[in-house]
N, CA, C and O atoms as a GROMACS GRO file, in nm:
protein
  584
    1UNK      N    1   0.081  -0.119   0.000
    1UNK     CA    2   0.000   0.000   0.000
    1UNK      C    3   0.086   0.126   0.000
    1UNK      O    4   0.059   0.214  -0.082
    2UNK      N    5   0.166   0.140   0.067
    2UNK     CA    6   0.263   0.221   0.076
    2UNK      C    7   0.372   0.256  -0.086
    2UNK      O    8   0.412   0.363  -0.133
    3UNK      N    9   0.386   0.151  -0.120
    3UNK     CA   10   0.448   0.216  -0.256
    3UNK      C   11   0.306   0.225  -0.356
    3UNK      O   12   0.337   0.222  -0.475
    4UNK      N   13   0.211   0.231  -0.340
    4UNK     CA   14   0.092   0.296  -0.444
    4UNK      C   15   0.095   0.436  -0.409
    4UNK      O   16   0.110   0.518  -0.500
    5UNK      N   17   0.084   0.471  -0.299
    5UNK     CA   18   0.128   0.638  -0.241
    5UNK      C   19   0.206   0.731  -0.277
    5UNK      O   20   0.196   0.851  -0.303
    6UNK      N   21   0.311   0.631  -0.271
    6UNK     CA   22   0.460   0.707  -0.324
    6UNK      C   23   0.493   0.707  -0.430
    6UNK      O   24   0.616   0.712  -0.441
    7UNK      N   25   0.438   0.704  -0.523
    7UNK     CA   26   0.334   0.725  -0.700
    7UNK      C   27   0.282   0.881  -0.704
    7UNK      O   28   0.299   0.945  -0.808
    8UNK      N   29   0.249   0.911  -0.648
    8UNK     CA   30   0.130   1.066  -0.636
    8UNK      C   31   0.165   1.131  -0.813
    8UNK      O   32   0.283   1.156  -0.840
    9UNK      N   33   0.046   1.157  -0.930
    9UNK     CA   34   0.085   1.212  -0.989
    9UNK      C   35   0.070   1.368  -0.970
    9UNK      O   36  -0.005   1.440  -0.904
   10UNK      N   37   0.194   1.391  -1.072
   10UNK     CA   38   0.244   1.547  -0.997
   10UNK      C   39   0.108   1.617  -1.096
   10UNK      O   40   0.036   1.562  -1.179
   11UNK      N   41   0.111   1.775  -1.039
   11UNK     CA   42   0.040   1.902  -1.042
   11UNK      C   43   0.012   1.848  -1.162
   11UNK      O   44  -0.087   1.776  -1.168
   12UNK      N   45   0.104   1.872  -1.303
   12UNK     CA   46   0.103   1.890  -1.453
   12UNK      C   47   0.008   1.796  -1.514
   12UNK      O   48  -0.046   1.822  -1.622
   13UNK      N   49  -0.018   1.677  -1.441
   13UNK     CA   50  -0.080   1.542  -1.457
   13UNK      C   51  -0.220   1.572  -1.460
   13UNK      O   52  -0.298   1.549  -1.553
   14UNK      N   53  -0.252   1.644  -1.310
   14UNK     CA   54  -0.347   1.613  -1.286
   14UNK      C   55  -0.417   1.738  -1.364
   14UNK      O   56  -0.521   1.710  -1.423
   15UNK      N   57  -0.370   1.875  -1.373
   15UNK     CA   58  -0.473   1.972  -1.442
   15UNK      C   59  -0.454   1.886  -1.648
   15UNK      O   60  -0.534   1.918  -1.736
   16UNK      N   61  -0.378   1.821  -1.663
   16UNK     CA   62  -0.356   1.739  -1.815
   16UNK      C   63  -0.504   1.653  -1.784
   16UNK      O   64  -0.590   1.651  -1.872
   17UNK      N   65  -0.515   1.620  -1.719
   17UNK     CA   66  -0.643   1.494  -1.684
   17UNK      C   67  -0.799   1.556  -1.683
   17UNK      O   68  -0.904   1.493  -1.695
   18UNK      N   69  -0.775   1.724  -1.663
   18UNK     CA   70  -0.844   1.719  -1.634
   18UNK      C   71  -0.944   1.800  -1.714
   18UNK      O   72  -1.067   1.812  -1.719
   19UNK      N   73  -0.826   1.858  -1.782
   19UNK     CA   74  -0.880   1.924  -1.940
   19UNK      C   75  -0.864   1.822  -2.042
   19UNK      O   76  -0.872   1.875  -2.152
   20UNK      N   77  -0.847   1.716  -2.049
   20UNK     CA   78  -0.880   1.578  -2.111
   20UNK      C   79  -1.028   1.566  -2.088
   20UNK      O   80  -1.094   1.567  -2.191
   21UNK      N   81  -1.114   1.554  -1.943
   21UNK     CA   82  -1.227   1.455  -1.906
   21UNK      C   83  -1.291   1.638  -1.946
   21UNK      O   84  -1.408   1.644  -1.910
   22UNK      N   85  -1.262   1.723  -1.983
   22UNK     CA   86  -1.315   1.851  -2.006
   22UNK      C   87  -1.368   1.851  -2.162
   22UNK      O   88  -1.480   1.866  -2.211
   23UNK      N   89  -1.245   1.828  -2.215
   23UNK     CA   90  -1.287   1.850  -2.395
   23UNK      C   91  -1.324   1.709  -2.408
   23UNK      O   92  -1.379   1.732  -2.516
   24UNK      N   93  -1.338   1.607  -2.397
   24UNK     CA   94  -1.427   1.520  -2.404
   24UNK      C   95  -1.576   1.502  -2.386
   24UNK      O   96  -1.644   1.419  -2.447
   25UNK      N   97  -1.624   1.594  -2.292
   25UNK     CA   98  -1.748   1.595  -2.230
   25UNK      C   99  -1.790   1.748  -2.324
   25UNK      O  100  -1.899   1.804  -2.336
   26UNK      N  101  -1.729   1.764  -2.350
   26UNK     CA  102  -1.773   1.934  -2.416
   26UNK      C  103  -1.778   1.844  -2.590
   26UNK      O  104  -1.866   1.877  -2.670
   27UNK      N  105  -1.720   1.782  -2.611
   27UNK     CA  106  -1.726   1.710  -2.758
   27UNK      C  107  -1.876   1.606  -2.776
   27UNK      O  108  -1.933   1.588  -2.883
   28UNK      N  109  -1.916   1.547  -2.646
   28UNK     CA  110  -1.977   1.477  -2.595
   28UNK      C  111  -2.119   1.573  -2.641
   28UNK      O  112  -2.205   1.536  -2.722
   29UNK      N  113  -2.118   1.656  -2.595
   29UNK     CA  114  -2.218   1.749  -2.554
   29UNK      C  115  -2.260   1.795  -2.676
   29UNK      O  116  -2.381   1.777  -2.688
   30UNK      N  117  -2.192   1.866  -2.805
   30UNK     CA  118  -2.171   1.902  -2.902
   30UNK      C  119  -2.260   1.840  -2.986
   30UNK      O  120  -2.359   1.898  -3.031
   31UNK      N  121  -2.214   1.664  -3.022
   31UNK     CA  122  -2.257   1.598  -3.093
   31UNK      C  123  -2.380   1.491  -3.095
   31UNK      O  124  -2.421   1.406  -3.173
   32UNK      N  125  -2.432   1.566  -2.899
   32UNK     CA  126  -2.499   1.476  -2.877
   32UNK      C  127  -2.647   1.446  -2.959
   32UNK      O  128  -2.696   1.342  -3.003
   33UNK      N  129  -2.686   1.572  -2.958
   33UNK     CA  130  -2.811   1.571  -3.036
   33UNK      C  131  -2.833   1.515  -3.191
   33UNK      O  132  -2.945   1.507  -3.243
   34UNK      N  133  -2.727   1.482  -3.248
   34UNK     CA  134  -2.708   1.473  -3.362
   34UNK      C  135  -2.647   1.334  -3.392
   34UNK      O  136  -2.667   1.288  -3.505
   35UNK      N  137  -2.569   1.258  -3.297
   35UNK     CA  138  -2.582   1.154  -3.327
   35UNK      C  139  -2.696   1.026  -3.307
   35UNK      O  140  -2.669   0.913  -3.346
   36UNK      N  141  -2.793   1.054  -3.258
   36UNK     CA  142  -2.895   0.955  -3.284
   36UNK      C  143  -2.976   0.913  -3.401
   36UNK      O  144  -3.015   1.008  -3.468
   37UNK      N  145  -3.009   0.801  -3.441
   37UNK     CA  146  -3.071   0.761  -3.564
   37UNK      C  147  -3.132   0.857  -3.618
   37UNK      O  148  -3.092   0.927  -3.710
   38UNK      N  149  -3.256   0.864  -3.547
   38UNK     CA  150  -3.400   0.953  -3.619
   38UNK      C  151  -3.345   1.131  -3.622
   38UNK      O  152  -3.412   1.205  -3.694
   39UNK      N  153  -3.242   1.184  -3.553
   39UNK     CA  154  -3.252   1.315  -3.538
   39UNK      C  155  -3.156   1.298  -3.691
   39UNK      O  156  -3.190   1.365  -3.788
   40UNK      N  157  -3.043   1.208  -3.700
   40UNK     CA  158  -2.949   1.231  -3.785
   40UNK      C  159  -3.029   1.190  -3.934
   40UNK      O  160  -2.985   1.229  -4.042
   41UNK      N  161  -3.126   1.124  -3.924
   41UNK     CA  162  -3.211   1.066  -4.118
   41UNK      C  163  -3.296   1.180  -4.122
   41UNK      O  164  -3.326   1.220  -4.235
   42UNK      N  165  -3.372   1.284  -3.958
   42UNK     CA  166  -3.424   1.423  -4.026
   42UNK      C  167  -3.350   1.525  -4.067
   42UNK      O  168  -3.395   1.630  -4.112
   43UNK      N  169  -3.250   1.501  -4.056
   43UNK     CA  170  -3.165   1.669  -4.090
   43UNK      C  171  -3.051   1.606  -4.197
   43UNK      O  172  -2.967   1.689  -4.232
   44UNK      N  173  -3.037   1.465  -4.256
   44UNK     CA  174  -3.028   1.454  -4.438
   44UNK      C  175  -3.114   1.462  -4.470
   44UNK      O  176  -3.112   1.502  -4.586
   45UNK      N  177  -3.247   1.442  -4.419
   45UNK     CA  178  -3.401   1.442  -4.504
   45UNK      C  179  -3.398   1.594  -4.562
   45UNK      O  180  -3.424   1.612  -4.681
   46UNK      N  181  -3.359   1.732  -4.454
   46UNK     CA  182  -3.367   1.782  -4.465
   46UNK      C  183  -3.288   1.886  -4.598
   46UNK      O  184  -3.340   1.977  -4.663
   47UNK      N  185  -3.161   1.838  -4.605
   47UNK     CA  186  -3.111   1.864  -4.672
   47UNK      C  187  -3.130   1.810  -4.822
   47UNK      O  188  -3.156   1.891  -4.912
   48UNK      N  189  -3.123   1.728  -4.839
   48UNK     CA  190  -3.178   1.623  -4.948
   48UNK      C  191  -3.316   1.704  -5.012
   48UNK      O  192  -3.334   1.708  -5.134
   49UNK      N  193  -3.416   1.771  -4.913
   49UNK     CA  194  -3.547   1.842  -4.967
   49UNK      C  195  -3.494   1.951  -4.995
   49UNK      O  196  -3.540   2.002  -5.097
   50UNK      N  197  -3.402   2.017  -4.937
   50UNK     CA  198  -3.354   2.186  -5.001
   50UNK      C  199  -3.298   2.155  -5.160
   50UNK      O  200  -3.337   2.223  -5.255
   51UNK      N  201  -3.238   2.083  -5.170
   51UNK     CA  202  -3.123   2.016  -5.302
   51UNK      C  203  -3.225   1.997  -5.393
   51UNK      O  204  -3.245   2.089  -5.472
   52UNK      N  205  -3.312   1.872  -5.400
   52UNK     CA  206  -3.463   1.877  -5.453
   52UNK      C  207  -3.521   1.936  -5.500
   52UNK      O  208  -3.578   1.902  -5.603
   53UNK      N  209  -3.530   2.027  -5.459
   53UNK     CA  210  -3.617   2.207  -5.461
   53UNK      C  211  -3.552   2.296  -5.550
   53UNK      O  212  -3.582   2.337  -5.662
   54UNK      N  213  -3.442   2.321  -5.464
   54UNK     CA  214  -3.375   2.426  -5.594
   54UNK      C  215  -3.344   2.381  -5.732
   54UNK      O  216  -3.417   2.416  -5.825
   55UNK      N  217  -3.216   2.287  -5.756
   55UNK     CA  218  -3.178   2.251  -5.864
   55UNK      C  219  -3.276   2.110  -5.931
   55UNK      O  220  -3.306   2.000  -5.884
   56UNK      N  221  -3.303   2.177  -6.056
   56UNK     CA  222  -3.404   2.055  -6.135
   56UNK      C  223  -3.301   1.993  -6.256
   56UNK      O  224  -3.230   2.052  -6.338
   57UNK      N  225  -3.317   1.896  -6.240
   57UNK     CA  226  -3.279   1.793  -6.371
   57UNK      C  227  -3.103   1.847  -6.375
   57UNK      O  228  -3.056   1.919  -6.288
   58UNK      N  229  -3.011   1.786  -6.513
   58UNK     CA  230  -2.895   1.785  -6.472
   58UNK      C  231  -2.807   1.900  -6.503
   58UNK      O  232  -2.856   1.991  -6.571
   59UNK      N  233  -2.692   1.908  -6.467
   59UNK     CA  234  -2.668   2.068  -6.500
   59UNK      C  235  -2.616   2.047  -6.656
   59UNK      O  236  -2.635   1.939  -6.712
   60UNK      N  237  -2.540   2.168  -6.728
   60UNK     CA  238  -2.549   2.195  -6.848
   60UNK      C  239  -2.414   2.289  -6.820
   60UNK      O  240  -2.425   2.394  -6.757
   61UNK      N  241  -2.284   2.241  -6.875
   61UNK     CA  242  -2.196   2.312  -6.874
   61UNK      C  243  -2.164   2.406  -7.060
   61UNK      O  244  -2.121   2.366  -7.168
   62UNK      N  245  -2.198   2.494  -7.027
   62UNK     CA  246  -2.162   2.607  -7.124
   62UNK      C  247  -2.034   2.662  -7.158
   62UNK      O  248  -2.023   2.771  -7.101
   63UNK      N  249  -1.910   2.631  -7.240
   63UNK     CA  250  -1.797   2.691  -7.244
   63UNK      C  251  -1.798   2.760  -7.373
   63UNK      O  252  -1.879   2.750  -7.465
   64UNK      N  253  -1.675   2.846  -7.363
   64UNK     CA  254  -1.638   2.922  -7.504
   64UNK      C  255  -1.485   2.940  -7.439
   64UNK      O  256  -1.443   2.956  -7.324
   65UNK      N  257  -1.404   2.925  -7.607
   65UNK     CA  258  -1.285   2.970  -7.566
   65UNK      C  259  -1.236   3.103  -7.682
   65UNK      O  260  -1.251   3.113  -7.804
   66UNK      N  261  -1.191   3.171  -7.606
   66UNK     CA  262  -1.180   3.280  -7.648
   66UNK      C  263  -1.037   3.358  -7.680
   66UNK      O  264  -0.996   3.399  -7.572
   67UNK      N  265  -0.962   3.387  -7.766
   67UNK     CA  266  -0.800   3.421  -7.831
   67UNK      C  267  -0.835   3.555  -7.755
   67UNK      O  268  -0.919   3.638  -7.790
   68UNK      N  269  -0.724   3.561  -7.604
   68UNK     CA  270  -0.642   3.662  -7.629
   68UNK      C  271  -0.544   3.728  -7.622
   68UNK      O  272  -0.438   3.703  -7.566
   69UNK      N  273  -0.591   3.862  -7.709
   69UNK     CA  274  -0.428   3.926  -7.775
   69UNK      C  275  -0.388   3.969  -7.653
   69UNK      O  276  -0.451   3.949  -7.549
   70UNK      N  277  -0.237   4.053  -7.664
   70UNK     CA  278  -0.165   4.083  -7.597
   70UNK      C  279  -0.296   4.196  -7.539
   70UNK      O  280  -0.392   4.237  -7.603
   71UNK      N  281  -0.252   4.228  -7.379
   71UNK     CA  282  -0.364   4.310  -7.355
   71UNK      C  283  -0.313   4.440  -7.339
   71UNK      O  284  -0.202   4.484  -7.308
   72UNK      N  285  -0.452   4.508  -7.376
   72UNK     CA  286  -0.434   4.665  -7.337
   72UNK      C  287  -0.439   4.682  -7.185
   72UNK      O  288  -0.472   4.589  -7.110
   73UNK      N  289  -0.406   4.804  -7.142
   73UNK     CA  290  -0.447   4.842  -6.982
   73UNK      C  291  -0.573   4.759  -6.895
   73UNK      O  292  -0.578   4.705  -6.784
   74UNK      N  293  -0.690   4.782  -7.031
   74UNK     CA  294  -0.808   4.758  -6.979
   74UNK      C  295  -0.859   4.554  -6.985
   74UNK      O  296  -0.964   4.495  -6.958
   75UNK      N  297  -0.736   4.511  -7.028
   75UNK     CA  298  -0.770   4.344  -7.011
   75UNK      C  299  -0.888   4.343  -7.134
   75UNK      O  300  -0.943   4.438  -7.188
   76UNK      N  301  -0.906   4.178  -7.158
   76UNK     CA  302  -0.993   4.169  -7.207
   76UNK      C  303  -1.124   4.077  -7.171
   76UNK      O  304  -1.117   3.963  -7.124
   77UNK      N  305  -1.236   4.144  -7.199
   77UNK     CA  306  -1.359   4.079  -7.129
   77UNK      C  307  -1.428   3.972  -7.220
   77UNK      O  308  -1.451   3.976  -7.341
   78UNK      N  309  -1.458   3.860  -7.117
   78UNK     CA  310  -1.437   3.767  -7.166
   78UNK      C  311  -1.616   3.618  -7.068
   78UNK      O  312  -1.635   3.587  -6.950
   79UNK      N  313  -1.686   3.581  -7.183
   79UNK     CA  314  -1.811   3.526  -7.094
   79UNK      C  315  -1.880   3.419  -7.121
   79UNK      O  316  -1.869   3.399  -7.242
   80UNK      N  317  -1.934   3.353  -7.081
   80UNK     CA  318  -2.003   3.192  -7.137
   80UNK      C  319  -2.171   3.212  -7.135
   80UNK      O  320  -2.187   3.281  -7.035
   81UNK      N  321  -2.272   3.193  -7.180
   81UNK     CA  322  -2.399   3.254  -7.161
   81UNK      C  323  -2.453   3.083  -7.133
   81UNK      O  324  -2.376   3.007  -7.193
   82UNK      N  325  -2.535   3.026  -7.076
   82UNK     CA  326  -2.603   2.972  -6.990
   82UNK      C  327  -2.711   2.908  -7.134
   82UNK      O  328  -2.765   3.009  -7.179
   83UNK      N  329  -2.748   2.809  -7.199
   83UNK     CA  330  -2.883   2.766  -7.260
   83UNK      C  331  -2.976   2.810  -7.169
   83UNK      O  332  -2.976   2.810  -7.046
   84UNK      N  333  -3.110   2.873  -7.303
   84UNK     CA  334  -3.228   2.900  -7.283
   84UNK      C  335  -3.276   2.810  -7.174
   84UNK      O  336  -3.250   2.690  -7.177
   85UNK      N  337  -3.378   2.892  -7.032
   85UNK     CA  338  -3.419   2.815  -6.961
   85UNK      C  339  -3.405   2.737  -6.862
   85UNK      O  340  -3.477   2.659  -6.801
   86UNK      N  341  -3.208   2.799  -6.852
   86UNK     CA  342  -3.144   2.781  -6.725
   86UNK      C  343  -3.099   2.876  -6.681
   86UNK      O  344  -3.131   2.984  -6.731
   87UNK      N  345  -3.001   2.871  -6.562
   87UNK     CA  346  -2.951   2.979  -6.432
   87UNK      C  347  -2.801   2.945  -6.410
   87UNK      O  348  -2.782   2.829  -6.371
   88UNK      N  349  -2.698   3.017  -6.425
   88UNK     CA  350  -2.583   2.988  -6.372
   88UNK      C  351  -2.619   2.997  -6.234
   88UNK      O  352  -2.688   3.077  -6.170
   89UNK      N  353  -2.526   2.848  -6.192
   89UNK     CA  354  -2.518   2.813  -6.097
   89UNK      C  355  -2.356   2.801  -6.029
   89UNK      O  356  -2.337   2.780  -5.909
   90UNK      N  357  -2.263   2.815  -6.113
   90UNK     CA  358  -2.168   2.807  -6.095
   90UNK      C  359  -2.070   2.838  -6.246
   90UNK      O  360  -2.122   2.863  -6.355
   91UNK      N  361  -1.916   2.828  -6.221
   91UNK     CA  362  -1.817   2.887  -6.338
   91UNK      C  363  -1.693   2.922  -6.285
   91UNK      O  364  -1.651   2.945  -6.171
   92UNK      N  365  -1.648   2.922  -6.392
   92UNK     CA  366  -1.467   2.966  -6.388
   92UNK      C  367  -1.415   2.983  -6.512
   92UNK      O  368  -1.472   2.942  -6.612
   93UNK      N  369  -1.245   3.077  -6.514
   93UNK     CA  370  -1.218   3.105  -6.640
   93UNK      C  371  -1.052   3.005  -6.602
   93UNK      O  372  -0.979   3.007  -6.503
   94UNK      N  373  -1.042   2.935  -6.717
   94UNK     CA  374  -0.902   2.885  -6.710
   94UNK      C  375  -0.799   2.934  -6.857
   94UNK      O  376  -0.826   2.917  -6.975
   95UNK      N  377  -0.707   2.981  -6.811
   95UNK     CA  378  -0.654   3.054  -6.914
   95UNK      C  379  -0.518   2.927  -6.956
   95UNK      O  380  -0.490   2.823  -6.897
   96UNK      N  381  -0.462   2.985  -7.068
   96UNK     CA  382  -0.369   2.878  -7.171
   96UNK      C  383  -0.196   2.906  -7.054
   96UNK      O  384  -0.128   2.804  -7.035
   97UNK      N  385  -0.174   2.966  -7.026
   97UNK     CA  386  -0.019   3.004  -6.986
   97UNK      C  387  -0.101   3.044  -6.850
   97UNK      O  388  -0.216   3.087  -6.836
   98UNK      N  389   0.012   3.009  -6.744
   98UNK     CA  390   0.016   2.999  -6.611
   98UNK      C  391   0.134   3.172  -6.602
   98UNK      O  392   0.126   3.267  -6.524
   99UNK      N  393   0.194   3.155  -6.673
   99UNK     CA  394   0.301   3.274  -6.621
   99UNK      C  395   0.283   3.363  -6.726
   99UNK      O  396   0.358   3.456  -6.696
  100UNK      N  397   0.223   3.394  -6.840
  100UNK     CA  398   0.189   3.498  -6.850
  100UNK      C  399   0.074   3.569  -6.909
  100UNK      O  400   0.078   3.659  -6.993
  101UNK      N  401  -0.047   3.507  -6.844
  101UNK     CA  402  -0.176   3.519  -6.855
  101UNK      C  403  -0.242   3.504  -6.708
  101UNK      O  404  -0.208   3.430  -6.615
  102UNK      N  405  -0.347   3.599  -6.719
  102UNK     CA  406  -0.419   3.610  -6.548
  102UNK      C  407  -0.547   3.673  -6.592
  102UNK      O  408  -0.578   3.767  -6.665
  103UNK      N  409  -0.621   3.569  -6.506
  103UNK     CA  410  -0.762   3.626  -6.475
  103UNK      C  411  -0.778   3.749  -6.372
  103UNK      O  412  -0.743   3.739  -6.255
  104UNK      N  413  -0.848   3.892  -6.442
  104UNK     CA  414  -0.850   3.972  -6.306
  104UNK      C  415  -0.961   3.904  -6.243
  104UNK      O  416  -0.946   3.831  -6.146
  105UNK      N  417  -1.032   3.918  -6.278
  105UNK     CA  418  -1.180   3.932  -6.196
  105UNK      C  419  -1.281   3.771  -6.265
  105UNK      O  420  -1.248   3.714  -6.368
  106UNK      N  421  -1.371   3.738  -6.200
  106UNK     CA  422  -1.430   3.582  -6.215
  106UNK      C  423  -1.549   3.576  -6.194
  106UNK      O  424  -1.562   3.509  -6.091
  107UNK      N  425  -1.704   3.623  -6.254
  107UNK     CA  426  -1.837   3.637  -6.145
  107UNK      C  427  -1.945   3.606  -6.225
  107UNK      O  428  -1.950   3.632  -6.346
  108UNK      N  429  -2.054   3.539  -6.145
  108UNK     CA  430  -2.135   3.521  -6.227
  108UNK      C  431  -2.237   3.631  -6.301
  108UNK      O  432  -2.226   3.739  -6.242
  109UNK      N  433  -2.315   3.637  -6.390
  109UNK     CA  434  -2.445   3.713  -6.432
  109UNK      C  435  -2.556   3.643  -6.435
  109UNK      O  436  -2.556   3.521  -6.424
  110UNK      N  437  -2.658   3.711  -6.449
  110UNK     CA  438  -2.773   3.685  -6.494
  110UNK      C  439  -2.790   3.578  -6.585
  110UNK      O  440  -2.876   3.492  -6.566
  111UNK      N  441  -2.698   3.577  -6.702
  111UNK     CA  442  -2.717   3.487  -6.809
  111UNK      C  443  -2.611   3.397  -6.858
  111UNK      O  444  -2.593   3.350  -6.970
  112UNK      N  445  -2.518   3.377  -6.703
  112UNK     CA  446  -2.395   3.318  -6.751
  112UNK      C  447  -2.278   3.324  -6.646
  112UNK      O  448  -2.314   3.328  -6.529
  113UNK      N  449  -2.169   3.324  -6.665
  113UNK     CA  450  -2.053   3.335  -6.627
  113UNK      C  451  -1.960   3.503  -6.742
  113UNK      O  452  -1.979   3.545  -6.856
  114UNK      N  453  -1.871   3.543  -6.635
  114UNK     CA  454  -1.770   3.607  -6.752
  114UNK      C  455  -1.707   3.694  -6.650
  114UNK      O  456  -1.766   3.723  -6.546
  115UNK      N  457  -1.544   3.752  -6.689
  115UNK     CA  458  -1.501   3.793  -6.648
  115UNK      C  459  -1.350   3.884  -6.728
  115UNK      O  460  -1.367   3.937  -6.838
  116UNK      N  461  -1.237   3.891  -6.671
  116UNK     CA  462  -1.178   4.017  -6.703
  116UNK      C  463  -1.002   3.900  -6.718
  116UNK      O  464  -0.952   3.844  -6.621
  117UNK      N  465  -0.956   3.897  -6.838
  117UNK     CA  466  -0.814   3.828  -6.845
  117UNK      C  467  -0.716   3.940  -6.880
  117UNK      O  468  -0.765   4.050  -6.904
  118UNK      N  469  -0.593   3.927  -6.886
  118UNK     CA  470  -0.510   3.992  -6.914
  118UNK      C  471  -0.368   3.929  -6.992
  118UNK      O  472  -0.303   3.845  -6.929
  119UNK      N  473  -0.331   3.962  -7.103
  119UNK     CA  474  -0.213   3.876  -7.149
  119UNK      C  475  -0.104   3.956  -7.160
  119UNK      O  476  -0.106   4.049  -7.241
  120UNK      N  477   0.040   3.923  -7.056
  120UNK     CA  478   0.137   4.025  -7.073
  120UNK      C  479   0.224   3.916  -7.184
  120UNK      O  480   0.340   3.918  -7.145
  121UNK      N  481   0.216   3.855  -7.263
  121UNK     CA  482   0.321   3.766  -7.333
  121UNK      C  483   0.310   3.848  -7.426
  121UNK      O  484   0.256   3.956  -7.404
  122UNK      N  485   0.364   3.814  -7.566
  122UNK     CA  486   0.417   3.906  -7.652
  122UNK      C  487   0.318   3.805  -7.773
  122UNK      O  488   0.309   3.861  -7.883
  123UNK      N  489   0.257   3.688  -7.764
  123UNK     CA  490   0.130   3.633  -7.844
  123UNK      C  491   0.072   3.606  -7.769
  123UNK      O  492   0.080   3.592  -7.647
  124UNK      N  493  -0.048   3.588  -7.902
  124UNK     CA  494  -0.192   3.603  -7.843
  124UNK      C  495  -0.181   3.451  -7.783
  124UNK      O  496  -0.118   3.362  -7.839
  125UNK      N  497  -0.268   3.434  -7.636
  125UNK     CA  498  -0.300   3.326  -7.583
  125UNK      C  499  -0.471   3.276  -7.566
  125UNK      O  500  -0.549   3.358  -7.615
  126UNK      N  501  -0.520   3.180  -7.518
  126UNK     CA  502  -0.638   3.161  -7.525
  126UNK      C  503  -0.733   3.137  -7.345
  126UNK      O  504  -0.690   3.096  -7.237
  127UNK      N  505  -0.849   3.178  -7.382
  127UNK     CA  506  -0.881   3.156  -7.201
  127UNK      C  507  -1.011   3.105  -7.219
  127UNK      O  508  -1.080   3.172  -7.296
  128UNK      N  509  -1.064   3.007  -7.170
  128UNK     CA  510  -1.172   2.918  -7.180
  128UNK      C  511  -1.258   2.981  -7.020
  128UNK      O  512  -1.213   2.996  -6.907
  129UNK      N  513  -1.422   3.009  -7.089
  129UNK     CA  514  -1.507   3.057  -6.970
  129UNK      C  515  -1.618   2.962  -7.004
  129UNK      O  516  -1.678   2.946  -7.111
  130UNK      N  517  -1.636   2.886  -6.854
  130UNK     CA  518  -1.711   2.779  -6.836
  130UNK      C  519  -1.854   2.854  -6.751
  130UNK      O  520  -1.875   2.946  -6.673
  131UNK      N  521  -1.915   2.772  -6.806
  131UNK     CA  522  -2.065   2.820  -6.715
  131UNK      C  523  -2.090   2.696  -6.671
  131UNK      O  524  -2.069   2.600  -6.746
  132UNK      N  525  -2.146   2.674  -6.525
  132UNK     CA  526  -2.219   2.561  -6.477
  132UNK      C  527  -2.388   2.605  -6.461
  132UNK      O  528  -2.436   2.668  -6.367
  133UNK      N  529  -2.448   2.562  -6.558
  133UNK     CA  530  -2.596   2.599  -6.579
  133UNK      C  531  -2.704   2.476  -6.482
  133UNK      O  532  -2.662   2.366  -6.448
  134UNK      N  533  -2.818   2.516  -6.459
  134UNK     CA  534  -2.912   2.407  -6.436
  134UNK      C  535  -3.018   2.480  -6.432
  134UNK      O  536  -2.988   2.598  -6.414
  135UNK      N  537  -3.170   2.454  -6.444
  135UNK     CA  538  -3.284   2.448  -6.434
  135UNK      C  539  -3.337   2.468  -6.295
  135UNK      O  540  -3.378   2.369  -6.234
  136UNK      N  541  -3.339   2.576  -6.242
  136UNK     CA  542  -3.388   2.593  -6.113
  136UNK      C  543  -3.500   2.645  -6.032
  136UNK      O  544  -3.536   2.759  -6.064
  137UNK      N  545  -3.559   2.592  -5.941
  137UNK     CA  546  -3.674   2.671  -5.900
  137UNK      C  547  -3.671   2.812  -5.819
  137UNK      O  548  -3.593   2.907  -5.817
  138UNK      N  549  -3.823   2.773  -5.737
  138UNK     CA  550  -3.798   2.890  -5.668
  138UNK      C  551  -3.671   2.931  -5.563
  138UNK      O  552  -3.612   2.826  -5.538
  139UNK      N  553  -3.616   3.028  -5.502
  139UNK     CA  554  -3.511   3.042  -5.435
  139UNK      C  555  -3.545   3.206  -5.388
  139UNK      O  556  -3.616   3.288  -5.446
  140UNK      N  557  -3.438   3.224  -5.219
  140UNK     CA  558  -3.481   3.354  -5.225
  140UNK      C  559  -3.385   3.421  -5.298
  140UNK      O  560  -3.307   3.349  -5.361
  141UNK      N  561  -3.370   3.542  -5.306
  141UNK     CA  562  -3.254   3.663  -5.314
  141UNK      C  563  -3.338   3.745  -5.457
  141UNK      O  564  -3.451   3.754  -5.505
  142UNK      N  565  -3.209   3.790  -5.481
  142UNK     CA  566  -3.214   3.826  -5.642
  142UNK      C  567  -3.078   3.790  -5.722
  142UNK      O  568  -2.969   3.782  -5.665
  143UNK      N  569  -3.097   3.771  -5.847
  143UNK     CA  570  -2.977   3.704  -5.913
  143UNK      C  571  -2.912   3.812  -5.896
  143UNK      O  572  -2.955   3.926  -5.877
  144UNK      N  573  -2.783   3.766  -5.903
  144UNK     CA  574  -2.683   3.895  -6.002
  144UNK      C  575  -2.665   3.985  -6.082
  144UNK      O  576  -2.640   3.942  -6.194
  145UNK      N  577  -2.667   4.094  -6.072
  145UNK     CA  578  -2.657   4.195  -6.248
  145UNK      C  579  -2.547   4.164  -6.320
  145UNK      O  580  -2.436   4.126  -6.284
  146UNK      N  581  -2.604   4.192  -6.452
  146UNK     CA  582  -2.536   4.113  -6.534
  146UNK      C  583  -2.428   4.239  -6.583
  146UNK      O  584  -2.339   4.216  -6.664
   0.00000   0.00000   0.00000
């Protein structure tokens, strides 16, 4: 009995132990509501019905690639327009040269994707603007100006 005593863990141990049984019970606490069966199949149900709702049928990627020349000050503007009857939902511009071609600016519109490139090389290079389109319902906000 006597050498179980003469064990004592020191100070550092015991506040280590004790913010251990701390963030455990606080992790505990966190996830509690959410890991049970029925709470965790209503809140994918839930999500699964938002997804449902907004986006209809499959999306529709829209590209154009577009030559350009060496740029002026003002870059050149550059856009993908969306098929009749859909909504950009997403987009990006990927340009031909990494080192001397740059996208300024990247955003969606009303009727598409498009944005602002710039070419400091000495030929013309090319920059491809993708639209991610789909068929969508109701939603709140207001779109984007185009």
């Amino acid at each position: 009995m006597k050498k179980v005593l003469r064990r004592r863990p020191s100070a550092a141990m015991i506040v280590a132990m004790v913010a251990l049984v701390a963030a455990l019970a606080g992790t505990a606490i966190a996830g509690g509501g959410f890991i049970t069966k029925k709470k965790f199949n209503n809140r994918l149900g839930a999500v699964n019905a938002a997804i449902n709702t907004t986006v209809r049928g499959p999306l529709t990627y829209s590209s154009v690639t577009v030559s350009v020349p060496t740029s002026p000050a003002s870059g050149q503007d550059v856009a993908a327009t969306c098929p009749s009857g859909t909504q950009p939902t997403g987009g990006g511009i990927k340009v031909s040269s990494d080192t001397n071609e740059f996208v300024n600016d990247s955003h969606p519109t009303s009727l598409g994707w498009a944005g602002t490139v710039f070419n400091n090389a000495a030929t013309t290079h090319t920059a491809t603007v993708t639209a991610i389109c789909a068929t969508v319902g109701a939603t709140a906000g207001s779109r984007p100006a185009s």
